[in-house]
mmCIF file as Biopython writes it, N, C-alpha, C and O atoms, coordinates in Angstrom:
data_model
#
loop_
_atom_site.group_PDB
_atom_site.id
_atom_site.type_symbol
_atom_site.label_atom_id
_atom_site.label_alt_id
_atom_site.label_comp_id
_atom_site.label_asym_id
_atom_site.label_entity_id
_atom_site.label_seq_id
_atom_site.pdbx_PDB_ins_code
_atom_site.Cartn_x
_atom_site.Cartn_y
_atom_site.Cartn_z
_atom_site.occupancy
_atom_site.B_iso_or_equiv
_atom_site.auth_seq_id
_atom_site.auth_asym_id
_atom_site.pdbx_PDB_model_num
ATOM 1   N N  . UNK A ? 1  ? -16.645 110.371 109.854 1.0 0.0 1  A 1 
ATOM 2   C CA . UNK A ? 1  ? -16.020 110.250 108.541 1.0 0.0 1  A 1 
ATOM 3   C C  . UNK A ? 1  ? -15.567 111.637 108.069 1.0 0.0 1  A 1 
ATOM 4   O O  . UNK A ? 1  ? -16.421 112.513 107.937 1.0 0.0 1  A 1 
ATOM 5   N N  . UNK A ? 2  ? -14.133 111.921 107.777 1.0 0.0 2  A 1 
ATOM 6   C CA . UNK A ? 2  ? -13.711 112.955 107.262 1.0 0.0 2  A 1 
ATOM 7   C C  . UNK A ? 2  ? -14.431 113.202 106.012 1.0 0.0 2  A 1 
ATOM 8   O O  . UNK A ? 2  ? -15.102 112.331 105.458 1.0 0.0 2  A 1 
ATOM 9   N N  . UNK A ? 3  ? -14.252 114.707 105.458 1.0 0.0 3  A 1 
ATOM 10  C CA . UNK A ? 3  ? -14.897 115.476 104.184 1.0 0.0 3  A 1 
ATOM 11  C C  . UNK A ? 3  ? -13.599 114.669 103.254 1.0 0.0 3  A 1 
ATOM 12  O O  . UNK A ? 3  ? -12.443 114.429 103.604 1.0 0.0 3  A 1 
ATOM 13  N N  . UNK A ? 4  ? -14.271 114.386 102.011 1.0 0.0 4  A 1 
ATOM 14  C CA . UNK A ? 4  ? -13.593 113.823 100.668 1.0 0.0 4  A 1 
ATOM 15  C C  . UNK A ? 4  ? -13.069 115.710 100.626 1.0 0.0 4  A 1 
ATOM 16  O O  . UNK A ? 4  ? -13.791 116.627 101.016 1.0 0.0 4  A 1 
ATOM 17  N N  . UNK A ? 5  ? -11.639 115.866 100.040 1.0 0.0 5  A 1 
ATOM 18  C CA . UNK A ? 5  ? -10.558 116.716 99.923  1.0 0.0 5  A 1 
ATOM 19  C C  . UNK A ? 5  ? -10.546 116.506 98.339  1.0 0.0 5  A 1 
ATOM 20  O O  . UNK A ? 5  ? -10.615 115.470 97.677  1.0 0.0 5  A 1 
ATOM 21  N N  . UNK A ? 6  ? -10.459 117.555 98.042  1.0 0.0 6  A 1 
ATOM 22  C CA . UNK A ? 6  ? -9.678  118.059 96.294  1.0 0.0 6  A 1 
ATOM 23  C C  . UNK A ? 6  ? -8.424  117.816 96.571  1.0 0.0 6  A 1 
ATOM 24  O O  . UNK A ? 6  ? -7.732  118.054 97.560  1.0 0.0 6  A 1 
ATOM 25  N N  . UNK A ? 7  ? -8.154  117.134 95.219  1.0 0.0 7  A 1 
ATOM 26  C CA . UNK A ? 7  ? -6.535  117.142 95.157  1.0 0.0 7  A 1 
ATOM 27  C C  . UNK A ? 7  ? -5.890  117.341 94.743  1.0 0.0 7  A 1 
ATOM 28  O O  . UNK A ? 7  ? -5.436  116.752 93.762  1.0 0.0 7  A 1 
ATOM 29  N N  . UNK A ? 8  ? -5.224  118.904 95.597  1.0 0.0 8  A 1 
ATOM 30  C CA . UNK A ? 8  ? -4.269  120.057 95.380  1.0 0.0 8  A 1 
ATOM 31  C C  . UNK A ? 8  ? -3.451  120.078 94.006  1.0 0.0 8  A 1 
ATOM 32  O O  . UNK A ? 8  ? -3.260  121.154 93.440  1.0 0.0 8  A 1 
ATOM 33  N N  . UNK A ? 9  ? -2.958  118.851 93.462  1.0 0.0 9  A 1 
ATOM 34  C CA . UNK A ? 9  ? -1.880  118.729 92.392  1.0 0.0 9  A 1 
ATOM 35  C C  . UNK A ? 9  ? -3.060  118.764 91.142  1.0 0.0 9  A 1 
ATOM 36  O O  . UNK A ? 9  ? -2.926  119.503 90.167  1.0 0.0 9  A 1 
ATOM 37  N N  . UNK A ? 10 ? -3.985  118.045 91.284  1.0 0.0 10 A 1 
ATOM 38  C CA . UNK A ? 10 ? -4.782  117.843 90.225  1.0 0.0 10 A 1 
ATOM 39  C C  . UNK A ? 10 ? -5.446  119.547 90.397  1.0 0.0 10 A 1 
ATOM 40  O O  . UNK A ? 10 ? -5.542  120.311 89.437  1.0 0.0 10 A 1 
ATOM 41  N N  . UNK A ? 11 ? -5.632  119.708 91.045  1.0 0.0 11 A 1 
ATOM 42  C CA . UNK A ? 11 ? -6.822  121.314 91.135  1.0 0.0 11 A 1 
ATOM 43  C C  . UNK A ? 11 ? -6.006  122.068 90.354  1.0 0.0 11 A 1 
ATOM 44  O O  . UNK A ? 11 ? -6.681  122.565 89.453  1.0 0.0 11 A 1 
ATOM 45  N N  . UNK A ? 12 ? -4.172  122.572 90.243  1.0 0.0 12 A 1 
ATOM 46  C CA . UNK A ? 12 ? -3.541  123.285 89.881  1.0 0.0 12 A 1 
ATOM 47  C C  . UNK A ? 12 ? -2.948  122.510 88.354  1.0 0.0 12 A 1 
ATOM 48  O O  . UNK A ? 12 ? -1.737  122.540 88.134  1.0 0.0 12 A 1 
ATOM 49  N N  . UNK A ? 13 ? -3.695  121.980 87.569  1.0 0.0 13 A 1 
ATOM 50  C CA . UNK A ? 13 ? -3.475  121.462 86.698  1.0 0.0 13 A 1 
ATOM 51  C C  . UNK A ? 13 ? -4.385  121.772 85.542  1.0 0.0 13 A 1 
ATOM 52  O O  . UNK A ? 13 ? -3.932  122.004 84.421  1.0 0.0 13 A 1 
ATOM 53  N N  . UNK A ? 14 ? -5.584  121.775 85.799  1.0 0.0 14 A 1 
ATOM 54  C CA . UNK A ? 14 ? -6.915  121.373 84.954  1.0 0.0 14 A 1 
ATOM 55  C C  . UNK A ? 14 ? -7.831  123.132 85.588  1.0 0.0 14 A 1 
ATOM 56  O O  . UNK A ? 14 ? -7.790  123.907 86.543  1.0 0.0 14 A 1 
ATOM 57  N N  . UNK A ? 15 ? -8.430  122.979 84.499  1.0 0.0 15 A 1 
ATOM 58  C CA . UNK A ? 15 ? -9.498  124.182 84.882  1.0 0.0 15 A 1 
ATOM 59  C C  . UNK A ? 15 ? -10.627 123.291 84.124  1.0 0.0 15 A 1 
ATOM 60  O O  . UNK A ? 15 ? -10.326 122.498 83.232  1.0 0.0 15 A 1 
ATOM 61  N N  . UNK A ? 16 ? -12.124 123.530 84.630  1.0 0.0 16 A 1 
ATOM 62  C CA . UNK A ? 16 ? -13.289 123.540 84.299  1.0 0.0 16 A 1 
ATOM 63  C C  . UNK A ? 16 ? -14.152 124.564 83.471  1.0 0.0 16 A 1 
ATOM 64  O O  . UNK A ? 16 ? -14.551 125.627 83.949  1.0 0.0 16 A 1 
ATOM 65  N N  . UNK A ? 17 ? -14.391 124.164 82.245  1.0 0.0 17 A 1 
ATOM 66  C CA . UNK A ? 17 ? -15.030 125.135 81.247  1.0 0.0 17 A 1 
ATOM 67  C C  . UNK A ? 17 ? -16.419 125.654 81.225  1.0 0.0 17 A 1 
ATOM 68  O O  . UNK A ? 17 ? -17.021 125.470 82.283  1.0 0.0 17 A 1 
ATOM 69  N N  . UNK A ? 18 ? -17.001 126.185 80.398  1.0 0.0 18 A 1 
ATOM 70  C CA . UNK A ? 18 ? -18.466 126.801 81.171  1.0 0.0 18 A 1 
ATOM 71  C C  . UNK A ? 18 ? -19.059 125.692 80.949  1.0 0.0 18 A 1 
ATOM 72  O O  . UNK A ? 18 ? -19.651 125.365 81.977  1.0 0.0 18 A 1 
ATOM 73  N N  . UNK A ? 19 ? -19.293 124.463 79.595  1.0 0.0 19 A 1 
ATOM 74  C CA . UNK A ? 19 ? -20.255 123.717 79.351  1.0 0.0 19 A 1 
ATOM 75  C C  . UNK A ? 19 ? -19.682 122.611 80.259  1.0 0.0 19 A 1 
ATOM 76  O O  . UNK A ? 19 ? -20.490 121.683 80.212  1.0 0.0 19 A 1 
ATOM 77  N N  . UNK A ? 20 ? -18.884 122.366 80.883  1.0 0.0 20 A 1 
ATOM 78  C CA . UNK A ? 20 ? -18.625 121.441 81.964  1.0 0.0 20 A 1 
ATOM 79  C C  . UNK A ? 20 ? -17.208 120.279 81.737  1.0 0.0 20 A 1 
ATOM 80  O O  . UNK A ? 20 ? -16.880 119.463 82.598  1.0 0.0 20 A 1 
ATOM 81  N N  . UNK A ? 21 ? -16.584 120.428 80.534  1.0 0.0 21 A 1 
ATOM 82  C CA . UNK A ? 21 ? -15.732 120.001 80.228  1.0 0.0 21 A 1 
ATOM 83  C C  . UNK A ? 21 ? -13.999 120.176 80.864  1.0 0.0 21 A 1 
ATOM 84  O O  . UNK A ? 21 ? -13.814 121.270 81.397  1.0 0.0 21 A 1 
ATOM 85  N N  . UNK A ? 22 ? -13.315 119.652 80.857  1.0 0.0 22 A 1 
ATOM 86  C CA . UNK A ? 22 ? -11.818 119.647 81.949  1.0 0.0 22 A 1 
ATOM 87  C C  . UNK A ? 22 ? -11.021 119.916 80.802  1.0 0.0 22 A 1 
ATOM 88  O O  . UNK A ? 22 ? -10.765 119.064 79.951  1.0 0.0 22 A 1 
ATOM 89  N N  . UNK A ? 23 ? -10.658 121.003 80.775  1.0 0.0 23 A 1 
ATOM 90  C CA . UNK A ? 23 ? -9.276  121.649 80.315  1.0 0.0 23 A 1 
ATOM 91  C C  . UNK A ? 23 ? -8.288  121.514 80.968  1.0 0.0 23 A 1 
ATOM 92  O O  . UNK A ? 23 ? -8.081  121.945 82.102  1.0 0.0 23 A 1 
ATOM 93  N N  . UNK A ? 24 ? -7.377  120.701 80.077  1.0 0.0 24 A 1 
ATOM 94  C CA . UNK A ? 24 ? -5.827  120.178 80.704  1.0 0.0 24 A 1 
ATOM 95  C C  . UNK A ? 24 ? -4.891  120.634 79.718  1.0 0.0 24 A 1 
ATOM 96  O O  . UNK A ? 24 ? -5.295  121.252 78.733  1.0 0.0 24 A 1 
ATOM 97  N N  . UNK A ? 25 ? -3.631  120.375 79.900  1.0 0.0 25 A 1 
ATOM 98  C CA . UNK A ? 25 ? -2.607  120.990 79.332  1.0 0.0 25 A 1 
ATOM 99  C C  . UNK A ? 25 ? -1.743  119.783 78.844  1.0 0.0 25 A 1 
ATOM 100 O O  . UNK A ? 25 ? -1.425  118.939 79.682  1.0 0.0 25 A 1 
ATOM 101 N N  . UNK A ? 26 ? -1.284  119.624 77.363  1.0 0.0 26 A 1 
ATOM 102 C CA . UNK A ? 26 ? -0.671  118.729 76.576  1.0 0.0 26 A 1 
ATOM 103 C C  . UNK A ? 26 ? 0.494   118.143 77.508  1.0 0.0 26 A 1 
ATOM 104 O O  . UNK A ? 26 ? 0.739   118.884 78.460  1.0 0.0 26 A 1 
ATOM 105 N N  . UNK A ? 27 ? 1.241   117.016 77.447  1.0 0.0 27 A 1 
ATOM 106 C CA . UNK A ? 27 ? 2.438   115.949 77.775  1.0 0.0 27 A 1 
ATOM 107 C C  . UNK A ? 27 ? 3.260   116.885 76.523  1.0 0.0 27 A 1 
ATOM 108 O O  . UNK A ? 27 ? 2.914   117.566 75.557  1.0 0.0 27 A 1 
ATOM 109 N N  . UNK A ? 28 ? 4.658   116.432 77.233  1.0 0.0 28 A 1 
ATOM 110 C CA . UNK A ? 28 ? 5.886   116.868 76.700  1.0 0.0 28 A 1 
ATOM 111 C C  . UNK A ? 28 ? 6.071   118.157 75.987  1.0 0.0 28 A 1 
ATOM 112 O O  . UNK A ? 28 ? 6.486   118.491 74.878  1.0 0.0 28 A 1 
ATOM 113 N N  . UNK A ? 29 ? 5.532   118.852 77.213  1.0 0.0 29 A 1 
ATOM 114 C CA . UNK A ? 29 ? 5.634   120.562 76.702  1.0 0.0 29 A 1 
ATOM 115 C C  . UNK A ? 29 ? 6.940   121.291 78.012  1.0 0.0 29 A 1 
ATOM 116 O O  . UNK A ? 29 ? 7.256   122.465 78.209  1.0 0.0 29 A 1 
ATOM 117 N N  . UNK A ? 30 ? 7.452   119.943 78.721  1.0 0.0 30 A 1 
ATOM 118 C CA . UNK A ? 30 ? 7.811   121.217 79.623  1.0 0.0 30 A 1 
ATOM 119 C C  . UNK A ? 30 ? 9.451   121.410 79.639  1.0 0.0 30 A 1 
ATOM 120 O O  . UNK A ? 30 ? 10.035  122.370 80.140  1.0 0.0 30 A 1 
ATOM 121 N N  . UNK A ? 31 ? 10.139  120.135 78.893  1.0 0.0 31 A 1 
ATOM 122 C CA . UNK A ? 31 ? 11.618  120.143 78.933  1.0 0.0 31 A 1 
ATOM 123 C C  . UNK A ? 31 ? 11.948  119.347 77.300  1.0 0.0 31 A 1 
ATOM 124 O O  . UNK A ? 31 ? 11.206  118.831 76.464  1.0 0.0 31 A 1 
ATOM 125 N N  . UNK A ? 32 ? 13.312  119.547 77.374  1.0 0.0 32 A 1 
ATOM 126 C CA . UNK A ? 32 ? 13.946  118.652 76.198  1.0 0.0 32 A 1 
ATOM 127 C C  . UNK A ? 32 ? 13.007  119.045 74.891  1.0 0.0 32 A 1 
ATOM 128 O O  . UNK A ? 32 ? 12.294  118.253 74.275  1.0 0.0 32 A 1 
ATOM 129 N N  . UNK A ? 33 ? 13.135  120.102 74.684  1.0 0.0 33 A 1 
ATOM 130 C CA . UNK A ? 33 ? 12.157  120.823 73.624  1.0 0.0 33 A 1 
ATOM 131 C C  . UNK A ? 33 ? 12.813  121.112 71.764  1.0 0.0 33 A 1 
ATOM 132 O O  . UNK A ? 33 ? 12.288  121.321 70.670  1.0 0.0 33 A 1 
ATOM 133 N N  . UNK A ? 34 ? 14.297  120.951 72.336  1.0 0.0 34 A 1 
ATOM 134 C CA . UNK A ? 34 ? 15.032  121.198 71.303  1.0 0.0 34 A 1 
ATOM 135 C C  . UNK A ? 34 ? 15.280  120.153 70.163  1.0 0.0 34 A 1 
ATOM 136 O O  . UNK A ? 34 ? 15.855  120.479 69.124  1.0 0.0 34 A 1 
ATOM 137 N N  . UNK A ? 35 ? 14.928  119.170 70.346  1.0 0.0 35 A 1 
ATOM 138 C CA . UNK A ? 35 ? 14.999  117.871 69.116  1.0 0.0 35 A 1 
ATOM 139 C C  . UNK A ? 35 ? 13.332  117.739 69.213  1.0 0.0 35 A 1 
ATOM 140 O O  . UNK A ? 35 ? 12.858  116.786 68.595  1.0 0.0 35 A 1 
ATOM 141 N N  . UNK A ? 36 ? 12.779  118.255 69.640  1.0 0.0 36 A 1 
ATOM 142 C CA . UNK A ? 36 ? 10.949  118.078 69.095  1.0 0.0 36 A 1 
ATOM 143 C C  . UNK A ? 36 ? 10.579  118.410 67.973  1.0 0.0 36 A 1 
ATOM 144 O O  . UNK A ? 36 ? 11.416  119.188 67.516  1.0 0.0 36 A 1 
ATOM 145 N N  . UNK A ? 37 ? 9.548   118.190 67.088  1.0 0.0 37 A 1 
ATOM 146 C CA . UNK A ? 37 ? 9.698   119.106 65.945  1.0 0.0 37 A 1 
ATOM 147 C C  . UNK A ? 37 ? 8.746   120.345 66.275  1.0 0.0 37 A 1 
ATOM 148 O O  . UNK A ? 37 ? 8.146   120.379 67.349  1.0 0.0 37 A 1 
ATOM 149 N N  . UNK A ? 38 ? 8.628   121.306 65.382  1.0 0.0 38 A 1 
ATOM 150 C CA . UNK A ? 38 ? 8.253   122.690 65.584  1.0 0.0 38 A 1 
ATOM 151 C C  . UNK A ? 38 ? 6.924   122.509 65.640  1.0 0.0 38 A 1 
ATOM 152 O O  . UNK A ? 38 ? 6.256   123.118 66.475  1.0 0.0 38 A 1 
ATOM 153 N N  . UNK A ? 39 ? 6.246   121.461 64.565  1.0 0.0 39 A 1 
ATOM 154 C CA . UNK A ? 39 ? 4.957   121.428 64.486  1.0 0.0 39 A 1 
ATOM 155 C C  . UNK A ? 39 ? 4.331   120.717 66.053  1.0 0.0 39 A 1 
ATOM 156 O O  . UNK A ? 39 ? 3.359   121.055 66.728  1.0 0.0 39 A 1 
ATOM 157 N N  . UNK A ? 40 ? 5.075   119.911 66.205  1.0 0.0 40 A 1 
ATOM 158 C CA . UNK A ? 40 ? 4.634   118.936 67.651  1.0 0.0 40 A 1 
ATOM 159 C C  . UNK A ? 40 ? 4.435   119.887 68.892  1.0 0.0 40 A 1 
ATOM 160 O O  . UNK A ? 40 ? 3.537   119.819 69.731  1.0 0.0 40 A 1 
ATOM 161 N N  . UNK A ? 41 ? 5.420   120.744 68.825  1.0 0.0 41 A 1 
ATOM 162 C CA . UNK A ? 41 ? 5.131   121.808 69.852  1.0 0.0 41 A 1 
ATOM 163 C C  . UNK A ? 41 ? 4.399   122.950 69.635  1.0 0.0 41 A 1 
ATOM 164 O O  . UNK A ? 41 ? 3.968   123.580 70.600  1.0 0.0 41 A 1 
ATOM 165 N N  . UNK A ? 42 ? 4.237   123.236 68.734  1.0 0.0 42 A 1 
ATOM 166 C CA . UNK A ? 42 ? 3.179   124.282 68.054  1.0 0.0 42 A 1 
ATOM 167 C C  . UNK A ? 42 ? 1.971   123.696 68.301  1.0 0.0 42 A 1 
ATOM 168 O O  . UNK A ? 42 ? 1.116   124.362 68.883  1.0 0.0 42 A 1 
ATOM 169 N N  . UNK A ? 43 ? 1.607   121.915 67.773  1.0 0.0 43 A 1 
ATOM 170 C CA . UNK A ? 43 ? 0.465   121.610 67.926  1.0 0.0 43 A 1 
ATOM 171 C C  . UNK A ? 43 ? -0.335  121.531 69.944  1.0 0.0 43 A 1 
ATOM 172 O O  . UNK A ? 43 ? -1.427  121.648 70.499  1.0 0.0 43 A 1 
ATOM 173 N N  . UNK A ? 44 ? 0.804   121.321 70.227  1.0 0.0 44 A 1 
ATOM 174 C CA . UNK A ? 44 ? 0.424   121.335 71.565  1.0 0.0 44 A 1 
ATOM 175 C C  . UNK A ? 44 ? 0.379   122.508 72.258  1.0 0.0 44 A 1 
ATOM 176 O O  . UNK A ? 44 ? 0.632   122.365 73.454  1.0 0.0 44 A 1 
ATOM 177 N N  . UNK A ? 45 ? 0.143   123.611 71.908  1.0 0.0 45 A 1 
ATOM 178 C CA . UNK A ? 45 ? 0.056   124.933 72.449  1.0 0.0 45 A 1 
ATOM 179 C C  . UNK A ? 45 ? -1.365  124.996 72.925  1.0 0.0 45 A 1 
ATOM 180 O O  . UNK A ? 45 ? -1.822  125.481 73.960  1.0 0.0 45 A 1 
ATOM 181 N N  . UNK A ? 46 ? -2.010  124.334 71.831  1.0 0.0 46 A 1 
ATOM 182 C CA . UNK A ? 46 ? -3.623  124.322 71.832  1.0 0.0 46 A 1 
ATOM 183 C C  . UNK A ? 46 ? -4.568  123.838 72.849  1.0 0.0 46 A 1 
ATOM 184 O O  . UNK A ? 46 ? -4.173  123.494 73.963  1.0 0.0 46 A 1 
ATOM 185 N N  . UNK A ? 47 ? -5.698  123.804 72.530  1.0 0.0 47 A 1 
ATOM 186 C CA . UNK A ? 47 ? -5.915  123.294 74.114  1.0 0.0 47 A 1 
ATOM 187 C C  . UNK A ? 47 ? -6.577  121.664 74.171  1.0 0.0 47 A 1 
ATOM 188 O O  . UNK A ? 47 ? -7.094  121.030 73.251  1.0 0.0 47 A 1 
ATOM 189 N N  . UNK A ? 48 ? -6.368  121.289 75.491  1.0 0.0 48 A 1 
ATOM 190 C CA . UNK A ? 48 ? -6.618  119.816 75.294  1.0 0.0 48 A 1 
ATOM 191 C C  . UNK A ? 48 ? -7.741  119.241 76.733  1.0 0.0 48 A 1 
ATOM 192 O O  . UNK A ? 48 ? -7.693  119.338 77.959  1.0 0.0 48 A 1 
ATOM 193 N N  . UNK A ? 49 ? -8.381  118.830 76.054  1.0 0.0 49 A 1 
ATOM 194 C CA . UNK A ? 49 ? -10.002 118.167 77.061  1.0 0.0 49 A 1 
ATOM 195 C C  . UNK A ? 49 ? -9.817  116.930 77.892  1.0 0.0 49 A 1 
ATOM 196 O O  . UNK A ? 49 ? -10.499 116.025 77.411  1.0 0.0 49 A 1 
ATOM 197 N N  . UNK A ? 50 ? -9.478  116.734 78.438  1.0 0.0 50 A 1 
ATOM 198 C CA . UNK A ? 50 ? -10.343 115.009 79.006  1.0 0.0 50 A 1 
ATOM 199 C C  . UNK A ? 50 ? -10.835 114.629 78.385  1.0 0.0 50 A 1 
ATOM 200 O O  . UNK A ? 50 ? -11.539 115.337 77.665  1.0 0.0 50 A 1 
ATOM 201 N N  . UNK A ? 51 ? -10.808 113.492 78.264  1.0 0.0 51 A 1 
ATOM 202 C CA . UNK A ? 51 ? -11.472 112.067 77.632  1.0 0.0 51 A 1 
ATOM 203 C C  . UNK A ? 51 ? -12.711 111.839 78.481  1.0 0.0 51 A 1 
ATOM 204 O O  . UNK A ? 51 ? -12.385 112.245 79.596  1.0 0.0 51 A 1 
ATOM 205 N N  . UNK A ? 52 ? -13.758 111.471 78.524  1.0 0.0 52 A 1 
ATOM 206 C CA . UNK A ? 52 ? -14.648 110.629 79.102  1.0 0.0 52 A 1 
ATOM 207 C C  . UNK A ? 52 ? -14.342 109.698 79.994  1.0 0.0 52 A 1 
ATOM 208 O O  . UNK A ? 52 ? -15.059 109.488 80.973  1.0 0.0 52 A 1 
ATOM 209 N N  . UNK A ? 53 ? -13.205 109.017 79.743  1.0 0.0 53 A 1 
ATOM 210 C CA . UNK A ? 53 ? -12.540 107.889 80.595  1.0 0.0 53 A 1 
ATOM 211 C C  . UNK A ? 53 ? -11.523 108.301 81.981  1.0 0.0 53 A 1 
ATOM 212 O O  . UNK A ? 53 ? -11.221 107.881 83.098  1.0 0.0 53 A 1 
ATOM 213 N N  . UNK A ? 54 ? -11.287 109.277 81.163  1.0 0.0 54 A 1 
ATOM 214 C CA . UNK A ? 54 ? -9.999  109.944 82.108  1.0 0.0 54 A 1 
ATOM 215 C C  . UNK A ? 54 ? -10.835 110.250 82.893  1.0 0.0 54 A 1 
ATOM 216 O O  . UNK A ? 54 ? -10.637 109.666 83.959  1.0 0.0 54 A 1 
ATOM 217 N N  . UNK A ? 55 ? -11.885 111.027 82.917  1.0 0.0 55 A 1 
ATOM 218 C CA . UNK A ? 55 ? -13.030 112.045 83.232  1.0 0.0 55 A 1 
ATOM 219 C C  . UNK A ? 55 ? -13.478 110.847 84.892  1.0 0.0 55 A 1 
ATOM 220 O O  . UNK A ? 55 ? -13.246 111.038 86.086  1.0 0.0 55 A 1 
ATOM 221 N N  . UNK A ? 56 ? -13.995 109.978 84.349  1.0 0.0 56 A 1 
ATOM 222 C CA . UNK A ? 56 ? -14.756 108.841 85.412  1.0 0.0 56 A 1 
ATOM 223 C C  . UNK A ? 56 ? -13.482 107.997 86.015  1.0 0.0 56 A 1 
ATOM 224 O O  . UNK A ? 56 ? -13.884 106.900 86.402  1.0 0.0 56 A 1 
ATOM 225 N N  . UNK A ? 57 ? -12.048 108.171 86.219  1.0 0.0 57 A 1 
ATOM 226 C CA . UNK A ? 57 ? -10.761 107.746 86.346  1.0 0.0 57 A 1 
ATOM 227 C C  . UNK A ? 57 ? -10.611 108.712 87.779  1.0 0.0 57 A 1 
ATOM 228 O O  . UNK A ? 57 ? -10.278 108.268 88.877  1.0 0.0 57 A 1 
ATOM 229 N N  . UNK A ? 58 ? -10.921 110.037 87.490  1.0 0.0 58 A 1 
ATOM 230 C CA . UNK A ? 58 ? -10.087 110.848 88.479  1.0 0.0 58 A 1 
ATOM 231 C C  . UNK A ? 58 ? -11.340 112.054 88.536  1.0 0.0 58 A 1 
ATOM 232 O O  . UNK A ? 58 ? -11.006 113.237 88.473  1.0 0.0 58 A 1 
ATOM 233 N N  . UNK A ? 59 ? -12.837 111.661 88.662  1.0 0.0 59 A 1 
ATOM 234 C CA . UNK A ? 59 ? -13.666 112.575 89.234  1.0 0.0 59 A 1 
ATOM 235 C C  . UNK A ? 59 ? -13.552 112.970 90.424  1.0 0.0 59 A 1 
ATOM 236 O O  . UNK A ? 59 ? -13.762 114.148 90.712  1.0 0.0 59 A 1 
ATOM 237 N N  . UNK A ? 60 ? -13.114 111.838 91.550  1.0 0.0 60 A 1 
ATOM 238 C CA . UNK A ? 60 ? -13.058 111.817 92.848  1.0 0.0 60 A 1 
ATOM 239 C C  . UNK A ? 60 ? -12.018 113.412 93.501  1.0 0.0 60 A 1 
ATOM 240 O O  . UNK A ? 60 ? -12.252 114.112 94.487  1.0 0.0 60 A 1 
ATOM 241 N N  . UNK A ? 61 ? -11.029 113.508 92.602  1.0 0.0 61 A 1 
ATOM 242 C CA . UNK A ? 61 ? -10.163 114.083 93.026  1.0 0.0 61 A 1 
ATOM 243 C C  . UNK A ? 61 ? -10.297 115.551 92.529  1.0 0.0 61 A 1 
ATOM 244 O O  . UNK A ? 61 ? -9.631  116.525 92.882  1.0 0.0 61 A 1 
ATOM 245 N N  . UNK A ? 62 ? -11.325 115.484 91.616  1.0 0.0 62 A 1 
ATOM 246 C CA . UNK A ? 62 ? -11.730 116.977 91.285  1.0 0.0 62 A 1 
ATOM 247 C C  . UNK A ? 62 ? -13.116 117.646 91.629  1.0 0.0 62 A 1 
ATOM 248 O O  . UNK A ? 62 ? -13.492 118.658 91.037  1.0 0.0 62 A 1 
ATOM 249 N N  . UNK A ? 63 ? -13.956 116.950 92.748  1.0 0.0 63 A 1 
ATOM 250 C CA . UNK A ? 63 ? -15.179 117.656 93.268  1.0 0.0 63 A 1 
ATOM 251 C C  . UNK A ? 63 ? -15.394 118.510 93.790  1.0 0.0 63 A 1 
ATOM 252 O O  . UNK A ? 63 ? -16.461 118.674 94.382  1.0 0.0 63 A 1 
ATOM 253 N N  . UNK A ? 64 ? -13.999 119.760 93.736  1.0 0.0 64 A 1 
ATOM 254 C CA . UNK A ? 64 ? -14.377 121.052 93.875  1.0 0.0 64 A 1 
ATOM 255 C C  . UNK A ? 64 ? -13.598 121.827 93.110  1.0 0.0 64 A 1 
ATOM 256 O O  . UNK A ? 64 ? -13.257 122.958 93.454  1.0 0.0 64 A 1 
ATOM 257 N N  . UNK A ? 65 ? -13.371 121.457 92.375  1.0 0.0 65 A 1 
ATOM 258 C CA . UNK A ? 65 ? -12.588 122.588 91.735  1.0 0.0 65 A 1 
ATOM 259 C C  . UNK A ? 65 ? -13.567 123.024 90.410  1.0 0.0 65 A 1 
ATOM 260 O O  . UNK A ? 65 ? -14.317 122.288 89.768  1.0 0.0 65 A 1 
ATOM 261 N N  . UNK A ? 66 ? -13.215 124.942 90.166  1.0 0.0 66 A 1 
ATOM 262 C CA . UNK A ? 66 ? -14.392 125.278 89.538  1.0 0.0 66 A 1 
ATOM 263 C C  . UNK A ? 66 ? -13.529 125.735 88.015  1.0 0.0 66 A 1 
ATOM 264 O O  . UNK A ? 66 ? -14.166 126.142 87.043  1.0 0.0 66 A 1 
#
């Protein structure tokens, strides 16, 4: 049986925080920015966690990344 693999797209996405939580990066930050409003993109600068759900959704694919 092959070794379960991290997965590369997800690893370069998300970082892991010290208390153990998944730091990800907000939706609709990366194009078509110009009819957004200022606050919507301002608010999403900030930083954004995993859910619990998301969390037990896509553990598989993050068991090594630190």
């Amino acid at each position: 049986m092959p070794k379960m693999r991290t997965h590369s797209g997800t690893k370069k996405r998300i970082k892991r925080t010290a208390s153990g939580k998944i730091k990800v990066s907000h939706s609709q930050r990366g194009h078509l920015l110009s009819h957004k409003s200022t606050s919507a993109k301002r608010s999403h600068r900030k930083a954004n966690y995993l859910s619990a759900g998301d969390y037990k959704r896509i553990k598989h694919q993050i068991s090594q990344v630190k």
